[in-house]
C-alpha positions in Angstrom: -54.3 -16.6 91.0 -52.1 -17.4 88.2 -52.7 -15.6 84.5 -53.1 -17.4 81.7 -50.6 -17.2 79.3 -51.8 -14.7 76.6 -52.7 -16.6 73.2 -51.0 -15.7 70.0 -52.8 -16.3 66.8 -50.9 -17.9 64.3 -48.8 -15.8 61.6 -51.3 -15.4 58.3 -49.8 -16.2 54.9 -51.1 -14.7 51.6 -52.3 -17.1 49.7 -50.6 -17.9 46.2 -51.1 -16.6 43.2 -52.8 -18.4 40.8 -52.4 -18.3 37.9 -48.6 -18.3 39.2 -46.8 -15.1 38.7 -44.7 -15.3 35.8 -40.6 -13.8 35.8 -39.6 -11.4 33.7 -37.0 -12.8 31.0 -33.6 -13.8 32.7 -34.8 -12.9 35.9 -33.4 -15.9 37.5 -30.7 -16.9 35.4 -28.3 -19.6 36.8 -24.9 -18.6 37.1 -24.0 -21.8 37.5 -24.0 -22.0 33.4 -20.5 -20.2 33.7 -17.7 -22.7 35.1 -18.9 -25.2 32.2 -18.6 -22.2 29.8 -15.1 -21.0 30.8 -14.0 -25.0 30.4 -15.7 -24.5 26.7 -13.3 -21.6 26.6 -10.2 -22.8 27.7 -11.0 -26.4 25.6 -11.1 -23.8 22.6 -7.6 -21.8 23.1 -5.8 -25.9 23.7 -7.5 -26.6 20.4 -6.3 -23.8 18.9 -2.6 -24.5 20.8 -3.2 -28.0 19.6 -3.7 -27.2 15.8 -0.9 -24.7 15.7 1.8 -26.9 16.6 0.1 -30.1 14.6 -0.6 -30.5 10.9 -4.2 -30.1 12.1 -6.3 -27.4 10.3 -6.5 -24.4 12.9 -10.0 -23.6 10.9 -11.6 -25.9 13.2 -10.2 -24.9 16.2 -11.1 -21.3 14.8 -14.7 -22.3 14.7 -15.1 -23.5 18.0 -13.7 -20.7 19.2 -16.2 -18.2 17.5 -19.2 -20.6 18.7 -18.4 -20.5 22.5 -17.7 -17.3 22.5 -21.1 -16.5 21.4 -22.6 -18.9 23.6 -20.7 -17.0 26.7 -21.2 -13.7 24.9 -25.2 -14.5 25.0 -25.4 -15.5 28.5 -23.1 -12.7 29.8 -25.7 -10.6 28.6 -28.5 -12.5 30.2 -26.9 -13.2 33.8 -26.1 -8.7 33.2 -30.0 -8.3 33.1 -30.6 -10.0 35.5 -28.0 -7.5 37.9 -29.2 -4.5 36.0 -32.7 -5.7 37.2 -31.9 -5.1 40.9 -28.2 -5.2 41.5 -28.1 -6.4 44.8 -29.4 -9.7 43.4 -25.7 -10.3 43.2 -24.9 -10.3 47.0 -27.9 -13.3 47.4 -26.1 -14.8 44.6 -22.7 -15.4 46.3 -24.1 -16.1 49.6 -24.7 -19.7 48.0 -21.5 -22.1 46.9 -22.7 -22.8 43.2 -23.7 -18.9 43.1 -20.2 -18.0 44.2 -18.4 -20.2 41.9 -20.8 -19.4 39.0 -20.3 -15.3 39.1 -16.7 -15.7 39.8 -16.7 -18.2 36.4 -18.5 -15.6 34.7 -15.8 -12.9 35.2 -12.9 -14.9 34.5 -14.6 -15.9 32.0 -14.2 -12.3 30.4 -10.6 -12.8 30.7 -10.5 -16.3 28.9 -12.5 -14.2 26.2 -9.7 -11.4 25.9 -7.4 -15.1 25.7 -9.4 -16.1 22.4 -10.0 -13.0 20.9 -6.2 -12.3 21.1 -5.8 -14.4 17.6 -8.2 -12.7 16.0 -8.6 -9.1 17.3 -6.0 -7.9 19.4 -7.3 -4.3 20.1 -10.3 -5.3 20.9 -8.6 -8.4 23.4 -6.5 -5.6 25.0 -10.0 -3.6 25.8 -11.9 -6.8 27.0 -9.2 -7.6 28.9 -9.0 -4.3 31.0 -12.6 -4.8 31.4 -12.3 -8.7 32.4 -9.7 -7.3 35.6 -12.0 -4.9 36.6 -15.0 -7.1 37.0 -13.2 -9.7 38.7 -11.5 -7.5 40.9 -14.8 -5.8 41.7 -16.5 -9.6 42.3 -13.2 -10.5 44.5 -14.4 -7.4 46.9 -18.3 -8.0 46.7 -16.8 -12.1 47.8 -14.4 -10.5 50.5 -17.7 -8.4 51.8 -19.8 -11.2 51.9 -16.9 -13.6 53.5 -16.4 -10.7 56.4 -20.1 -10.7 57.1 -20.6 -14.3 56.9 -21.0 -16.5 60.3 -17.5 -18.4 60.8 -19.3 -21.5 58.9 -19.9 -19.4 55.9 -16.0 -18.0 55.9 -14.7 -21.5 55.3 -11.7 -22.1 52.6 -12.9 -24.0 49.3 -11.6 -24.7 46.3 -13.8 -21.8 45.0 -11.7 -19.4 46.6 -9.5 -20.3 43.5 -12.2 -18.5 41.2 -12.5 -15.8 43.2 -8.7 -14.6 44.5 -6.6 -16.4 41.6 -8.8 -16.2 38.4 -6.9 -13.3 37.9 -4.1 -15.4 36.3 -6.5 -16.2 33.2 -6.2 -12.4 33.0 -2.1 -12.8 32.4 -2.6 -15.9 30.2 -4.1 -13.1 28.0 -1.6 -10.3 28.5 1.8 -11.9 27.3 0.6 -12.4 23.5 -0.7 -8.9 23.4 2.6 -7.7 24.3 2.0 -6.7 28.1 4.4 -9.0 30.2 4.4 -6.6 32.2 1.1 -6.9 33.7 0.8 -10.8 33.5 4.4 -11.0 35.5 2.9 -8.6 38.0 -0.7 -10.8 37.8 1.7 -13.8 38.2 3.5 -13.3 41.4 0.6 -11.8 43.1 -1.9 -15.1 42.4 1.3 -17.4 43.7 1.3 -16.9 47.4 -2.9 -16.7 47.6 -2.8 -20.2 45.3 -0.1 -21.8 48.0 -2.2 -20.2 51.0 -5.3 -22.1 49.6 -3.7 -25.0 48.8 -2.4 -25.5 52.0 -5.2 -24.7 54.0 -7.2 -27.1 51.3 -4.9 -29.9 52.3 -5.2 -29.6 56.0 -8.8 -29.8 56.0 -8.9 -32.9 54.0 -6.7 -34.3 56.5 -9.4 -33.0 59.2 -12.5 -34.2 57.4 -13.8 -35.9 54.3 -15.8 -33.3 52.3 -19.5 -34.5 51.4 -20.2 -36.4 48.5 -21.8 -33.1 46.5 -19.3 -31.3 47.1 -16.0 -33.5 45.9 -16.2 -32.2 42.4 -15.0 -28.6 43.3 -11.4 -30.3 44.5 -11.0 -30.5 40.8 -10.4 -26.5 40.7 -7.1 -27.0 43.1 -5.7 -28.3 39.2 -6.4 -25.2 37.4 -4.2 -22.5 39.1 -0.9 -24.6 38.8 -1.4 -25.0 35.2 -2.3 -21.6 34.3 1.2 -20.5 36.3 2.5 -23.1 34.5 1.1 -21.9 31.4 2.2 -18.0 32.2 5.2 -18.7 33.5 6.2 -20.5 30.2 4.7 -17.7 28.2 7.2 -15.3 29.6 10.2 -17.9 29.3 10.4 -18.3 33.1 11.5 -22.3 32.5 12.5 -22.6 36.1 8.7 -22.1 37.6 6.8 -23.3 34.2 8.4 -26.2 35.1 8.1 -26.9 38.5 4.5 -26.1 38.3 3.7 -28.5 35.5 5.3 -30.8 38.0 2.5 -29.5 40.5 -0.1 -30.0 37.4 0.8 -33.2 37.1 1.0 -34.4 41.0 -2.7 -32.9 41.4 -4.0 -34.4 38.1 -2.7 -37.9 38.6 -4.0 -37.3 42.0 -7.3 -36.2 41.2 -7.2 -39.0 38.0 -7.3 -41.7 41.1 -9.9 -40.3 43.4 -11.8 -39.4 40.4 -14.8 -42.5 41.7 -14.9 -41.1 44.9 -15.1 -37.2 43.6 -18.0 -38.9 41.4 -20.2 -40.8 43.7 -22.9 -38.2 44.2 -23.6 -38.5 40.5 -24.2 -35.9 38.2 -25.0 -32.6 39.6 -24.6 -28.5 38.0 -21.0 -29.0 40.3 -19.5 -31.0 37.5 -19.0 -28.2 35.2 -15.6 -27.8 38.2 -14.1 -30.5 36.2 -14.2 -28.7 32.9 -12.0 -25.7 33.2 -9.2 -27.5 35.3 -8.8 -30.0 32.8 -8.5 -27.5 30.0 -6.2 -25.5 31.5 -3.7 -28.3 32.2 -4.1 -29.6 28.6 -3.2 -25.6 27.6 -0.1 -25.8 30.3 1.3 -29.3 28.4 1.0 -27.6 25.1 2.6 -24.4 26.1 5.7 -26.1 27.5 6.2 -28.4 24.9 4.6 -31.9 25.9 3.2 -31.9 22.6 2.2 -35.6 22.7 1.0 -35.2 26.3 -1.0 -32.2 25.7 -2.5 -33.7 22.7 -4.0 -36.8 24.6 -5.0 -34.6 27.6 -7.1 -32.1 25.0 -8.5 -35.2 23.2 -9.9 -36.3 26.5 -11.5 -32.5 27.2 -12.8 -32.5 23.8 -14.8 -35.9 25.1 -15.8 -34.4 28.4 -16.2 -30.6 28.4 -18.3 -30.2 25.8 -20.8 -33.5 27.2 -20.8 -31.4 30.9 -21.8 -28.2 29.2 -24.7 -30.0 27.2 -26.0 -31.3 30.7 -26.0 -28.4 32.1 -27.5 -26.0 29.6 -30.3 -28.1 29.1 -31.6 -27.6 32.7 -31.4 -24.3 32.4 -34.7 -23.7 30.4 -36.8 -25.7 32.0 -35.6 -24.0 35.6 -34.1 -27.0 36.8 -30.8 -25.5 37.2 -31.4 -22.5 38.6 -33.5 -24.9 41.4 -31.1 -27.2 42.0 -28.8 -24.6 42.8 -30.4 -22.4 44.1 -30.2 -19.1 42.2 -31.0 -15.7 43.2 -34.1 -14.2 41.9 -33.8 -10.3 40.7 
């Protein structure tokens, strides 16, 4: 006589809370607040490049630079308790594309800080700098960890990887006009080969599949590392390489300029702030090489765009909207 099969009674769920349980302060703060933050920041240092070589009063450009760096200062400290809250909140965090670009931002956004504070307080650059390496470095092995235990879906190359394994060159930007060379020549040729790696692999992907429509707005990030060689390498009077890799600049942005629709067609979403930085960087490249008029249109275009992106997407972050929309980590 055949058994029955044995019944299972179905899984209970406790019931939720009501009134809802309300998160401590910052306790799911959006990291995706810091890609449109270190586009503020590198808009601010091309202003600042701008004014210098232009009868422009640098006072503004001075003022912009203390306000977002305030604004980054402020939310630094609330995306840091949030990972003082339970650390491993972190690890959840880049498991998530916008959570992986967003800490990755944050650090190099340290570095872009050591950049601005370089005008005004160079000892105090040289310290945030030191500090800005470490924590990226540290995020570029919590990234590697998380890439090694990821399924072979998660591992894929994106632009992101950028952030993560070449943000380090915002780090050299820094270094040359505090008088270590040293270091950003060393920072320099290190980045090179992991940017061409990227790139290339970037490129055959493309050629493999079309990304989804989301996603398009992170190719803008394949821009930023050839201007910031460019930018380095020009710093440190290599002409050869500055130049060639303003050539690259150039190539990607024109590129990027006429696939713009098609990077645009999912509409706004938290992703755009991967248009800010990129296009900051190469207006900082044109000015540091000397394409004064060039560099001047490119940062009067950023100064109508990054800031509009960074308006959009702090205003979701109160109301919780971004950190639901992309998804972030809860400590």
């Amino acid at each position: 006589m055949a058994m029955e099969p044995a019944r299972t009674r179905p899984k209970m769920f406790p019931p939720p809370e009501f009134p809802p349980r309300k998160l401590p302060l910052f306790a799911r703060m959006p990291p995706a607040v810091f890609p449109s933050l270190l586009g503020a920041l590198g808009l601010s240092l091309a202003l600042k490049r701008a004014a210098a070589g232009s009868a422009l009063p640098e006072g503004v450009a001075d003022l912009a630079m203390g306000l977002v760096a305030g604004l980054w200062l402020f939310c630094a400290l609330a995306y840091a308790s949030k990972l003082l809250r339970r650390p491993a909140v972190l690890l959840e965090e880049v498991q998530r594309l916008p959570g992986r670009a967003g800490a990755a931002a944050a650090t190099v956004g340290a570095l872009a800080l050591a950049a601005v504070l370089g005008f005004f307080a160079p000892a105090l650059a040289k310290a945030v700098l030191v500090a800005g390496l470490a924590l990226h470095g540290l995020s570029a092995l919590v990234m590697l960890r998380v890439l090694w235990r990821a399924p072979p879906e998660g591992r894929v190359v994106t632009p992101v990887w950028h952030l993560s394994f070449v943000g380090f060159i915002v780090g050299a930007l820094a270094a040359v006009p505090l008088g270590w060379g040293g270091l950003a020549a060393v920072i320099l040729w290190a980045s090179l080969p992991v940017a061409l790696g990227i790139w290339g692999v970037s490129l055959w992907q493309i050629v493999q599949r079309v990304p989804p429509a989301p996603l398009r707005p992170l190719m803008a990030i394949h821009l930023a590392p050839a201007s910031l060689f460019a930018s380095v390498a020009g710093l440190l009077g290599m002409t050869v390489l500055a130049h060639t890799m303003l050539g690259v600049a150039c190539a990607v942005a024109l590129t990027l300029l006429l696939a713009l629709r098609w990077m645009c067609a999912a509409g706004f979403t938290p992703l755009w702030g991967a248009f800010t930085f990129p296009l900051a960087a190469f207006a900082g490249a044109l000015l540091i090489n000397g394409w004064t008029v060039a560099g001047g249109i490119v940062t009067l275009l950023a100064l109508g765009v990054v800031p509009v992106i960074l308006w959009r997407v702090l205003r979701m972050w109160p109301t919780g909207a971004l950190a639901a929309r992309t998804n972030a980590a809860t400590a």
